[in-house]
N, C-alpha and C positions, 0 to 999 in steps of 0.2 A: 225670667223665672217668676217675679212678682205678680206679670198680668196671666201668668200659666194660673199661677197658686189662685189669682182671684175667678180665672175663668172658673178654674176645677170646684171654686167654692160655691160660685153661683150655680155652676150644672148640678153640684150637688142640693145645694136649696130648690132647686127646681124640680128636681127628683123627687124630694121628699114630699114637694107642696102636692107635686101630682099620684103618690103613693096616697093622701088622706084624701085628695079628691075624689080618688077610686073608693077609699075606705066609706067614703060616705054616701057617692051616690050608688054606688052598686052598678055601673052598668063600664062597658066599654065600646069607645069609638071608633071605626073601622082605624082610624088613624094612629092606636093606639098599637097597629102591629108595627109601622113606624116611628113606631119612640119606644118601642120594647128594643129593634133592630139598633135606633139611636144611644140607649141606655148600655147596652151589650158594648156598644162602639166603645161609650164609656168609661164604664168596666176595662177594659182595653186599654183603652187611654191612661186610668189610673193606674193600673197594674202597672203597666209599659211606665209610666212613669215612676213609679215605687221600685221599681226592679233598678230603674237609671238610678236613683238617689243613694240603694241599697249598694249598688256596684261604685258610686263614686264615694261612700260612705268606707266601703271594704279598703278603695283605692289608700283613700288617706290616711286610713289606719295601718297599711303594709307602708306607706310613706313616713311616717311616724315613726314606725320601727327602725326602719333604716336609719332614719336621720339618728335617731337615740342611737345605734349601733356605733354609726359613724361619729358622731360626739363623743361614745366612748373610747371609740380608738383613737381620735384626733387628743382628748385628756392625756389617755394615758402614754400617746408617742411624744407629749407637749413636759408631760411630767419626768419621761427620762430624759430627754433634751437638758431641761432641768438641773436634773441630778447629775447629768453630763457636764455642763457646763461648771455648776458649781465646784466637783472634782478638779476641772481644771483651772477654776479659778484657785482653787486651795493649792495647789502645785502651783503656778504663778507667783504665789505668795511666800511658798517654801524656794522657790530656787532664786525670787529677788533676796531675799533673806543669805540664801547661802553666798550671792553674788557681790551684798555688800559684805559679807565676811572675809573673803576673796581677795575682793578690793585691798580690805584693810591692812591684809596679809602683803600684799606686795606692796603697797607705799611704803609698808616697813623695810622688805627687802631692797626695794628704791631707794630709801632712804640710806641705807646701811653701804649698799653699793657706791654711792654718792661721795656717802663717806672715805671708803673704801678707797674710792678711784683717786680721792687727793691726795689719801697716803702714799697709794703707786708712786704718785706724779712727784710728789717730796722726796719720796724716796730716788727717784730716778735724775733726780737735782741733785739731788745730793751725790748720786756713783758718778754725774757729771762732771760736780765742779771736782771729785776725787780724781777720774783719770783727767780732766783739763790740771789739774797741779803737777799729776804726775808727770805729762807729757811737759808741762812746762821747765821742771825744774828738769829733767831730763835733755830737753834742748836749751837750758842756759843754765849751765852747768855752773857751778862758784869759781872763781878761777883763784885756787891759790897762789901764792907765792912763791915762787921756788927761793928757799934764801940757801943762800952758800955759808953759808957758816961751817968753819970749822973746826 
């Protein structure tokens, strides 16, 4: 594009030199229907190329649009994710909360059960060694005396 832009400049200096060449000497050269036909070409050639620059100029600005479009939808799908995430970090937060409450609640009933279950267990000593006495003294009975007295 650079040696376009420099051809385009020098055809146009060339144009011009030969437009006050005309201006001054008044006449024309049979040759000049060939560089009328050449200038047209020109012409042409600018245009054609102005119209390319125009349509890739049009391009990039419908490109533009879009990308802005889609940036804004990419923000704001990015922003509820966000606000999504955050929500459930805060419930995260709320239910580790309720879970060490929870906790706490049952190591006491743990606790209390523990307790609990030694009393069972003493107590169940205890109705043992009561029926082991009773079967005992039951199967060795006192033996009295029978005295004859009379």
């Amino acid at each position: 594009r650079d040696t376009m832009s420099k051809q385009i400049a020098q055809k146009a200096a060339e144009r011009a030199h030969q437009n006050q060449r005309e201006q001054l000497f008044g006449k024309r050269n049979p040759d000049t229907v060939t560089q009328d036909f050449q200038e047209q070409d020109f012409d042409k050639l600018l245009a054609m190329h102005r119209d390319e620059q125009e349509k890739i100029a049009e391009e990039m600005i419908s490109m533009t649009h879009r990308l802005k479009e889609q940036s804004l939808v990419a923000q704001s799908i990015i922003k509820e994710d966000t606000d999504r995430a955050d929500k459930i970090n805060k419930k995260a937060d709320e239910n580790l909360a309720k879970l060490e409450n929870e906790g706490g609640r049952i190591s006491k009933l743990a606790s209390r059960w523990n307790c609990r279950c030694w009393i069972w267990l003493a107590m169940f000593i205890v109705l043992l060694t009561f029926v082991g006495m009773v079967l005992l003294m039951k199967l060795f009975k006192k033996k009295i005396p029978v005295s004859t007295e009379l």
